[in-house]
Kinemage of the C-alpha trace (Angstrom):
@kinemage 1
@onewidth
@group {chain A} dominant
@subgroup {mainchain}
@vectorlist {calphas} color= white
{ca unk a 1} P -140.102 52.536 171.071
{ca unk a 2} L -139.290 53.758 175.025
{ca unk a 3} L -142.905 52.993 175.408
{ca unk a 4} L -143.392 49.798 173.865
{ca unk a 5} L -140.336 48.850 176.208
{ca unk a 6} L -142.184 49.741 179.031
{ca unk a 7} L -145.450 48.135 178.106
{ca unk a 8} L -143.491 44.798 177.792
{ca unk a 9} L -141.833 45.289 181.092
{ca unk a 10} L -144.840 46.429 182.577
{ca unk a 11} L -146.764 42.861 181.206
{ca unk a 12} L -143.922 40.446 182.334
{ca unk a 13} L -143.871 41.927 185.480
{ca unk a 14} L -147.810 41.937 186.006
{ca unk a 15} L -147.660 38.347 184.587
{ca unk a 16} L -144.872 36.744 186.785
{ca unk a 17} L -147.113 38.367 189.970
{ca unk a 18} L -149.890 36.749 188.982
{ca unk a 19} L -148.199 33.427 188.394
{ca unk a 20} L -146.115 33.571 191.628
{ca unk a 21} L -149.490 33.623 194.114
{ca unk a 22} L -149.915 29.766 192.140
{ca unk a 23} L -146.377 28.762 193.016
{ca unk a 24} L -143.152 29.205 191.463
{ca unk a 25} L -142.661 30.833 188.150
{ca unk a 26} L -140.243 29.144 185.075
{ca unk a 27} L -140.212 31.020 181.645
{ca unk a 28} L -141.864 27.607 180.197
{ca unk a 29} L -144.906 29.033 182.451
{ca unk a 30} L -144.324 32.332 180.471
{ca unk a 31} L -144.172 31.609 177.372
{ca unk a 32} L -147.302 29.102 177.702
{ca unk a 33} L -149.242 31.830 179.270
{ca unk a 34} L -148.076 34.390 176.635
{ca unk a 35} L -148.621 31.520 173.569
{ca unk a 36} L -144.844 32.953 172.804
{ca unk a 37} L -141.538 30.987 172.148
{ca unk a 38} L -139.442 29.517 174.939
{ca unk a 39} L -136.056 31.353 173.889
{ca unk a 40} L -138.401 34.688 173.912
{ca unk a 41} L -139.111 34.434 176.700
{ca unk a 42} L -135.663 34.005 177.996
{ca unk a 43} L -133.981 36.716 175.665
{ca unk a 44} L -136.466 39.035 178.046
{ca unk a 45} L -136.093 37.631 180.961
{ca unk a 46} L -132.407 38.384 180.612
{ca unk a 47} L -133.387 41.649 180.258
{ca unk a 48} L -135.204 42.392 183.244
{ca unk a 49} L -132.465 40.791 185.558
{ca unk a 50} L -130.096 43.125 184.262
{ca unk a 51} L -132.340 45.764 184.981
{ca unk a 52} L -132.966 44.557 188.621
{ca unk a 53} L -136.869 44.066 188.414
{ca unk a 54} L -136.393 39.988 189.159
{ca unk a 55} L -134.272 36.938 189.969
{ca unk a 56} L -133.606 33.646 188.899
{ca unk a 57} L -132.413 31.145 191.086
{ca unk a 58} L -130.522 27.946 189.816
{ca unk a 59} L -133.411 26.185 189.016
{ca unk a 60} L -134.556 28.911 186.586
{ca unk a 61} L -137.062 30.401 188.617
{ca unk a 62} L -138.384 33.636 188.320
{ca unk a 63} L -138.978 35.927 191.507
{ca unk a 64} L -139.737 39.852 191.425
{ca unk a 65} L -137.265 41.954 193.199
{ca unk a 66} L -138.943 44.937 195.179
{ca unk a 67} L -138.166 47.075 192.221
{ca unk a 68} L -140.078 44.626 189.965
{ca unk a 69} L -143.217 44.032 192.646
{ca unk a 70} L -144.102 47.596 193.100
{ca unk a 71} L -143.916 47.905 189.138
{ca unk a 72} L -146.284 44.911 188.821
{ca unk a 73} L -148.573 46.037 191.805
{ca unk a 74} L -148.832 49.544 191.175
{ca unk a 75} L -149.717 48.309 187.390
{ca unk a 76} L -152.527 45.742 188.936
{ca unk a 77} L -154.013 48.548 190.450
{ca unk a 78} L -154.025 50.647 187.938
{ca unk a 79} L -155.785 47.761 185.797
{ca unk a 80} L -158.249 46.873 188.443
{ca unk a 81} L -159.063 51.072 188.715
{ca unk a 82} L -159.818 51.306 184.679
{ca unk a 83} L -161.532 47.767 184.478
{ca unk a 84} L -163.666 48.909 187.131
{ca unk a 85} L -164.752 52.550 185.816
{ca unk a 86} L -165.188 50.623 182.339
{ca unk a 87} L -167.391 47.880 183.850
{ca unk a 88} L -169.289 50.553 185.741
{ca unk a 89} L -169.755 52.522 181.719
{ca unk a 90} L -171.373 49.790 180.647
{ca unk a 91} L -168.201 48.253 178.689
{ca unk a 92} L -168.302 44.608 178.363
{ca unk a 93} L -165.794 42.751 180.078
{ca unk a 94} L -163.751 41.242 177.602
{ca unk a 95} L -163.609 45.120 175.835
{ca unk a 96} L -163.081 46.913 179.234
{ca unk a 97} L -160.259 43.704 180.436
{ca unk a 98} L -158.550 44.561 176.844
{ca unk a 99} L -158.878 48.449 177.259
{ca unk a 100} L -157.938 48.421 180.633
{ca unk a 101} L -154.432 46.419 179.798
{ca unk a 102} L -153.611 49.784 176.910
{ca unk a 103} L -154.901 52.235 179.025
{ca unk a 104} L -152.748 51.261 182.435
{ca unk a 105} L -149.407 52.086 180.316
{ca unk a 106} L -150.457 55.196 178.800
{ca unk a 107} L -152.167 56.932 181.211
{ca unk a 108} L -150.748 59.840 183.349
{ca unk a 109} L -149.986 60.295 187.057
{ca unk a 110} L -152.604 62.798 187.379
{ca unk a 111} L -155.263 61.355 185.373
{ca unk a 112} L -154.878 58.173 187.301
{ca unk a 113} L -154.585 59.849 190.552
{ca unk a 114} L -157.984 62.134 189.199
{ca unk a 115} L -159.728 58.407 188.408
{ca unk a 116} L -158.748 57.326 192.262
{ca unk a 117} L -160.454 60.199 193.793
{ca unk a 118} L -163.400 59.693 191.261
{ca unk a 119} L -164.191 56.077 192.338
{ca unk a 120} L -163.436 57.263 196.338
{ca unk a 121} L -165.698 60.209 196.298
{ca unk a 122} L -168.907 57.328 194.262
{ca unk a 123} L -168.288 54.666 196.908
């Protein structure tokens, strides 16, 4: 259950990055980009305030708190690090995109760190 926690933490947060380099970020932009309820949305959004990952200002608009923007980045890279050694197998995209979004939650420190050095010593 911890972990499922985290994976949905980890997802907002990657999600509300991504959004935020278009502009700002409303939970209607959420839950469209989820295909997920409105008041979902919200109930979670709640959540992650409380826990100090982002903001909303007045006008209902999301922003990541330094807390929540090294948890989104450090999850992008860890995406970008498995897509890439997936695309580079032979995976196809869509497979490796999918993969790589189960894989970044689950994997450990050192097997991450091991992948890093991988792709640094091939390049």
């Amino acid at each position: 259950m911890m972990k499922q926690k985290m994976t949905r933490r980890e997802d907002y947060l990657k999600l509300i990055h991504r959004l935020s380099a278009r502009g700002e970020v409303r939970g209607a932009d959420l839950a469209d980009a989820l295909a997920i309820k409105r008041p979902t949305v919200c109930i979670y959004l709640k959540r992650l305030v409380e826990n100090g990952d982002i903001t909303m200002d007045a006008h209902h608009c999301v922003s990541l708190t330094e807390q929540g923007r090294a948890v989104a980045e450090e999850t992008l890279s860890k995406h970008s690090l498995l897509l890439s050694l997936l695309l580079e197998l032979g995976v196809p995209h869509q497979t490796a995109a999918r993969d790589a979004c189960a894989i970044e939650h689950n994997i450990s420190p050192e097997t991450y760190c091991a992948l890093q050095q991988l792709l640094k010593e091939r390049q």
